[in-house]
C-alpha positions as CSV (number, residue, x, y, z in Angstrom):
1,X,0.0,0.0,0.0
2,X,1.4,3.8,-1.0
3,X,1.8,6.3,1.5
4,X,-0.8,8.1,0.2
5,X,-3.3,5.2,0.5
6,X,-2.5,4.9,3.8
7,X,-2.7,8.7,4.6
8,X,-6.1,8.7,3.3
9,X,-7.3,5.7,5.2
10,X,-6.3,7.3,8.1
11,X,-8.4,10.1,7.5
12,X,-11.2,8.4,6.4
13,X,-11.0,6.7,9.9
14,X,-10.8,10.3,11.8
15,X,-13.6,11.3,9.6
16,X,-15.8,8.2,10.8
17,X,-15.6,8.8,14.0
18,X,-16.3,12.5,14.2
19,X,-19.4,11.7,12.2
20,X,-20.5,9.3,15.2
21,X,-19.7,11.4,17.3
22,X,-21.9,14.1,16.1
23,X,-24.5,11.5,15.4
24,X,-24.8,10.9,19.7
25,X,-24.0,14.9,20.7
26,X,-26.8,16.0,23.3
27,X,-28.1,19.6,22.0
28,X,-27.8,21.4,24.8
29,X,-30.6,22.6,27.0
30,X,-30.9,25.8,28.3
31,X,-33.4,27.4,30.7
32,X,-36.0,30.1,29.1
33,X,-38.7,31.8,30.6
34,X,-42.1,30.9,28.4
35,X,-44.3,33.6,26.6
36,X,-46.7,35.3,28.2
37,X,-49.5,33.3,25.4
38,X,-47.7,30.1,26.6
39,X,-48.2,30.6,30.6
40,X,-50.4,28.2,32.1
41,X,-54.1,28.9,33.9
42,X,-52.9,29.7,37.8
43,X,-49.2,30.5,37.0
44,X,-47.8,33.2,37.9
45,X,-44.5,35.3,37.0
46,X,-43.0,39.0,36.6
47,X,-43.8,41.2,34.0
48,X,-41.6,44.5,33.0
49,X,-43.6,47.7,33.8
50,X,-42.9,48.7,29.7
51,X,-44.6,45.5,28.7
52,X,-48.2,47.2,30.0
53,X,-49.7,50.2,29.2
54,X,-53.1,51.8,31.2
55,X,-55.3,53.7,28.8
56,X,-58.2,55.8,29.1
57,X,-60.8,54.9,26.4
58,X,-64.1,55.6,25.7
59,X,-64.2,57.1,29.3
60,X,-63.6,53.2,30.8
61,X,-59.6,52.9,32.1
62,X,-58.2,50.1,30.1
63,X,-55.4,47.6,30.4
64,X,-53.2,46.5,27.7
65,X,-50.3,44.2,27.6
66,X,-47.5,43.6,25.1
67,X,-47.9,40.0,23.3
68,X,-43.9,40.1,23.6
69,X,-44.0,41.2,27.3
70,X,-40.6,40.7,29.2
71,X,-41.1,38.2,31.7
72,X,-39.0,37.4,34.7
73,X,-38.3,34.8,37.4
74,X,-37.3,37.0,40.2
75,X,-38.7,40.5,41.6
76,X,-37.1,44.1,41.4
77,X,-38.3,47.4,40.9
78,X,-38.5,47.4,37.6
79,X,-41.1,44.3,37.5
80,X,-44.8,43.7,38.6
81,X,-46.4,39.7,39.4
82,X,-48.7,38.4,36.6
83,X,-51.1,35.6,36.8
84,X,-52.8,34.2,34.0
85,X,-56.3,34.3,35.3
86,X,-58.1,33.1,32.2
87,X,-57.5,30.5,29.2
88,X,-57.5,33.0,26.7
89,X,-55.7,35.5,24.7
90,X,-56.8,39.0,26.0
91,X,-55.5,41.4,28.2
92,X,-58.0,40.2,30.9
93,X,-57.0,36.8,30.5
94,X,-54.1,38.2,32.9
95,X,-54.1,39.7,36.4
96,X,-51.0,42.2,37.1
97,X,-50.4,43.0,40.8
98,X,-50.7,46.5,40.9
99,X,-49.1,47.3,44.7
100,X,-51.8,49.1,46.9
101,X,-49.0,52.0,47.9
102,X,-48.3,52.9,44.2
103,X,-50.4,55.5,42.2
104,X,-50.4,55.2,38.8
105,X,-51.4,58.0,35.3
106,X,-53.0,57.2,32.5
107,X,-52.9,58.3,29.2
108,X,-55.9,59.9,26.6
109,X,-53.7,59.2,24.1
110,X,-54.6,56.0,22.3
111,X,-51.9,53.1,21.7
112,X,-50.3,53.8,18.5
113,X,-50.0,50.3,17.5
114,X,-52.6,48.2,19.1
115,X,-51.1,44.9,16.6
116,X,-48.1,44.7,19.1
117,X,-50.8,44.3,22.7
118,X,-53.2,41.6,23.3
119,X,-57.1,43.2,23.0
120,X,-57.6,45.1,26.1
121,X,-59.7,45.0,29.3
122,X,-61.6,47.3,31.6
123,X,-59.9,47.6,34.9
124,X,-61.4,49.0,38.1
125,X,-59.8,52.2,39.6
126,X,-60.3,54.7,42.3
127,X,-60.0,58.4,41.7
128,X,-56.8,59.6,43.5
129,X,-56.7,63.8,44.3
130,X,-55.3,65.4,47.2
131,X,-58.2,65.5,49.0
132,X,-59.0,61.8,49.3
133,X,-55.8,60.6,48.8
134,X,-55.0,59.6,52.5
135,X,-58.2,58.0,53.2
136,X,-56.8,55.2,49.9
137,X,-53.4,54.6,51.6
138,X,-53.7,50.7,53.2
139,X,-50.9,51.2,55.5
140,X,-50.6,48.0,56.3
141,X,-49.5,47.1,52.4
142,X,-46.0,48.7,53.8
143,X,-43.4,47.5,55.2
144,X,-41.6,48.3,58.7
145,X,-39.0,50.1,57.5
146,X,-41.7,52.5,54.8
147,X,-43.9,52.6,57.6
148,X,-41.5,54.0,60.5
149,X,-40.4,55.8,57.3
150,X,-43.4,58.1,56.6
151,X,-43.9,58.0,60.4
152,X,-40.8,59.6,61.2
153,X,-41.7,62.4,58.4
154,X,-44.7,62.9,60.1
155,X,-42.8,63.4,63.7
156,X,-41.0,66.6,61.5
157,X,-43.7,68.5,60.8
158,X,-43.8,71.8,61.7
159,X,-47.4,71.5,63.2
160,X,-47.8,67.8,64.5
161,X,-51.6,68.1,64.8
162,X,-51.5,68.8,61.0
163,X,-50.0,64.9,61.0
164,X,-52.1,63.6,63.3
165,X,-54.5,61.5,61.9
166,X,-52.0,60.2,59.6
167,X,-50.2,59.4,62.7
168,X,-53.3,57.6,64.1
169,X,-53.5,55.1,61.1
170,X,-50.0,54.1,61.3
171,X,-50.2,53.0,64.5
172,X,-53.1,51.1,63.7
173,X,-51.4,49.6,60.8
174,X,-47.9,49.0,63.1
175,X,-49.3,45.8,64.6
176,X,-50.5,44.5,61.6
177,X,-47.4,45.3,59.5
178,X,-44.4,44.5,62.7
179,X,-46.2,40.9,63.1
180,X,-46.0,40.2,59.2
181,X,-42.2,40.9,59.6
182,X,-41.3,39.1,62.8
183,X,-43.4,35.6,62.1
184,X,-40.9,34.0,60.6
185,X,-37.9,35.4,63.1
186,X,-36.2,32.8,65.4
187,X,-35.4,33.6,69.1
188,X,-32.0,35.4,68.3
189,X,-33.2,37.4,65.7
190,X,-36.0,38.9,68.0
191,X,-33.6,39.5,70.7
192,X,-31.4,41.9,68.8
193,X,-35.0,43.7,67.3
194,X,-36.1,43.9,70.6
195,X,-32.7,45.5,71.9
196,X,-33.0,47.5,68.6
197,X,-36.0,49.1,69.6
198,X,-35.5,49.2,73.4
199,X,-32.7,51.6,72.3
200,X,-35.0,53.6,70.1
201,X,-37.4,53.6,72.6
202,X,-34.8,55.6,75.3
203,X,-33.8,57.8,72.6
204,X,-37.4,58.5,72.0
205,X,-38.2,59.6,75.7
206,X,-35.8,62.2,75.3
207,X,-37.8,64.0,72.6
208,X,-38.3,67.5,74.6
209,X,-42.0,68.1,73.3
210,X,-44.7,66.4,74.4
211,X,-46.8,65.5,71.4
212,X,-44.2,64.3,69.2
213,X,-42.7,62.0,72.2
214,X,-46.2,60.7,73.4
215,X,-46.2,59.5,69.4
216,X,-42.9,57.9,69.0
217,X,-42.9,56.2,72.1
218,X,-46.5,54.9,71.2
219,X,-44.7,53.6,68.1
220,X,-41.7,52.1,69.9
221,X,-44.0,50.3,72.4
222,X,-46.5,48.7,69.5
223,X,-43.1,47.4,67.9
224,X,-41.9,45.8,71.1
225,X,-45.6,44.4,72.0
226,X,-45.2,42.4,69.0
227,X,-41.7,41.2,69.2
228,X,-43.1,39.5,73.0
229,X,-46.2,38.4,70.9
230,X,-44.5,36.5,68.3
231,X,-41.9,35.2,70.4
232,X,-44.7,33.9,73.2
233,X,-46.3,32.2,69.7
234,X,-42.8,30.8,68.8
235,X,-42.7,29.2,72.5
236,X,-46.5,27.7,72.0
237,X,-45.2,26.3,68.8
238,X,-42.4,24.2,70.4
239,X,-44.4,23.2,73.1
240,X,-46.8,22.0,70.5
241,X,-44.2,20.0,69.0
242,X,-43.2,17.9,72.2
243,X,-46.9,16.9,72.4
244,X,-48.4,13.8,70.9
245,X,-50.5,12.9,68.6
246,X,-53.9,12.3,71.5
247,X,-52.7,15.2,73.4
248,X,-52.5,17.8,70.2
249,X,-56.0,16.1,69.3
250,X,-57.7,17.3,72.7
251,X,-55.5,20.8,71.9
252,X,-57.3,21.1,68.4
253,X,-60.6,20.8,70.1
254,X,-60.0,22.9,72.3
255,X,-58.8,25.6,69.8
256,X,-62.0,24.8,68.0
257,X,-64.5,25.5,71.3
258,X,-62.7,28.8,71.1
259,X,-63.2,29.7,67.9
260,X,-59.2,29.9,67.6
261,X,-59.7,28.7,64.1
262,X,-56.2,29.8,63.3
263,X,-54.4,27.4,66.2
264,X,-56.9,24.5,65.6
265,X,-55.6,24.7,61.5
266,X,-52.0,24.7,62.8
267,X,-52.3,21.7,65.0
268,X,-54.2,20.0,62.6
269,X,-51.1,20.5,60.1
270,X,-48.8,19.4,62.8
271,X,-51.0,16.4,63.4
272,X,-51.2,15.4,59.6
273,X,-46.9,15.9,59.5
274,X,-46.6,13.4,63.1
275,X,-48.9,10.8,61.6
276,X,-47.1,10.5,58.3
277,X,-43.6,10.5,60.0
278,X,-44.8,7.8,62.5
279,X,-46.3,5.8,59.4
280,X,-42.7,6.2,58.2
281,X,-41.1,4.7,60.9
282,X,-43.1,2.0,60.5
């Protein structure tokens, strides 16, 4: 055989195997987020806040969203949450999240090039002026940190009985707001918030005048009521835990005969989860 023979069976050989090789190659898979059209009935995601437009028309506010709205996996500021409400291709087969703290405009001005947004829907909406606009604010859509926020803004007015009723909700809301923070806090984390706010709490009973102190310290003392709240519920929870099955069963009914209906569900759950693990040790 010639040395060229034998050069080009050689290749031929390489060639083959490449070839096979090719022939069993995975295609790589990568992750993508689906199309708003392609989202499933109950699913939810985040939309951009340019893939939506609000629009007055006809004197009805309407809704309309981009067919090729950016969609996202994960929250920012930039993003709202969308559910797919409906099975089919309109507008109002999607519910956006509008946040009960945020105000929004809408134009007259009609969309330029409706082709690009799914067919519209009337949304409802509340009229927002100065004059009714703090009787709209749900203060307990806030968080701590907005709430003691706008509080604190409050504190500086000039005049504090201008702020006053505003003043009055917040406190309302604190409870509401502080316990929706602190739930999920474990025993160390609600020692350094309560020695957080024990701290404020001194500062605040320096404040020389007496309105603005009597506020603050309200608001210091709601924060710290909670933090003892939560972490007596934290301490019930272990206890709860220790118990068995017949002793959390004559708990539930007696949660029930209460009409704790929020205790009796939560010792019901911890029921279900000891009777599967003891079914499991079986």
């Amino acid at each position: 055989m010639t040395i060229q023979r034998k050069i080009l069976k050689v290749w031929h050989k390489n060639i083959k195997k490449i070839t096979n090789k090719n022939k069993t190659m995975k295609k790589k898979k990568i992750k993508i987020v689906p199309p708003l059209l392609k989202m499933e009935k109950d699913h939810e995601i985040y939309i951009s806040r340019s893939s939506w437009e609000i629009r007055w028309k006809d004197e009805k506010l309407m809704q309309y969203i981009k067919k090729d709205a950016k969609l996202f996996l994960h929250s920012s500021e930039e993003t709202l949450l969308i559910k797919r409400v409906g099975d089919g291709q309109t507008s109002g087969d999607f519910r956006i999240d509008f946040p009960e703290k945020e105000y929004y405009s809408a134009s007259i001005e009609p969309i330029s090039d409706e082709s690009k947004y799914l067919p519209p829907s009337e949304i409802d909406f509340e009229i927002v002026t100065l004059a009714n606009a703090e009787s709209l604010i749900d203060y307990t859509s806030f968080n701590l940190s907005e709430l003691s926020d706008i509080f604190n803004n409050c504190l500086d007015q000039v005049n504090i009985d201008v702020a006053k009723s505003k003043i009055e909700k917040i406190l309302k809301a604190l409870p509401v707001v502080a316990e929706k923070e602190f739930l999920f806090f474990d025993d160390g984390i609600l020692d350094s918030t309560k020695e957080f706010w024990k701290e404020t709490l001194a500062d605040d009973q320096e404040i020389k005048e007496k309105k603005r102190k009597n506020f603050a310290v309200t608001f210091d003392e709601k924060v710290l009521e909670v933090v003892e709240k939560v972490r007596k519920q934290n301490q019930s929870k272990d206890e709860l835990k220790r118990l068995s099955i017949d002793e959390l069963k004559i708990r539930q009914k007696k949660a029930s005969d209460e009409s704790n209906f929020e205790l009796a569900a939560e010792i019901r759950d911890l029921i279900s989860a000891k009777t599967v693990q003891k079914q499991g040790k079986k």
